[in-house]
C-alpha positions as CSV (number, residue, x, y, z in Angstrom):
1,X,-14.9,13.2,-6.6
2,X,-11.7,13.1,-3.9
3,X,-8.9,10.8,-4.7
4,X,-9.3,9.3,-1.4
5,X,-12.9,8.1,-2.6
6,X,-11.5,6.1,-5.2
7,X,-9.9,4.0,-2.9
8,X,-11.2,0.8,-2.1
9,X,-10.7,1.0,1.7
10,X,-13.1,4.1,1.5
11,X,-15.7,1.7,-0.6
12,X,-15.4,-1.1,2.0
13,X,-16.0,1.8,4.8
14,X,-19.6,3.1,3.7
15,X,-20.7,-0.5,2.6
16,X,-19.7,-0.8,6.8
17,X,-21.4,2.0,7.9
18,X,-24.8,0.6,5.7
19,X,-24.6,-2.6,7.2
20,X,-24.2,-1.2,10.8
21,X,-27.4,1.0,10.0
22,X,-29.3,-2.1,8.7
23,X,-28.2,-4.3,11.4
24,X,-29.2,-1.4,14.1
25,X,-32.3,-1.1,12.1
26,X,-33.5,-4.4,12.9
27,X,-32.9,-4.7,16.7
28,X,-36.0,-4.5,19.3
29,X,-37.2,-0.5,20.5
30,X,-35.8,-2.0,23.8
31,X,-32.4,-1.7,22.4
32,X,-32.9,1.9,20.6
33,X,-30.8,4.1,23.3
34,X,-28.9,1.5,23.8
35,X,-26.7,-1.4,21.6
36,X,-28.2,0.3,18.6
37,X,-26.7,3.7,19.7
38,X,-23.0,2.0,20.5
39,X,-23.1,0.5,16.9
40,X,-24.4,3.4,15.0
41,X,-21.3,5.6,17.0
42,X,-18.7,2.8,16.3
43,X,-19.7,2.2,12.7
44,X,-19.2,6.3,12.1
């Protein structure tokens, strides 16, 4: 394990990134190349 992964900013950053994923997860196919793209990019 890195130092920096103990940190609790890092923590807070995946738990991010997994909500982003869910969030993009449950938008409509319409949205797949598009808001769900942007939020999956921002989110990494």
């Amino acid at each position: 394990m890195f130092k920096f992964e103990r940190l609790e900013v890092w923590q807070l950053a995946l738990g991010y990134i997994d909500l982003m994923y869910d969030i993009g997860s449950q938008l409509p196919k319409t949205e797949e190349y598009n808001l769900k793209s942007q939020l999956i990019r921002a989110a990494e």
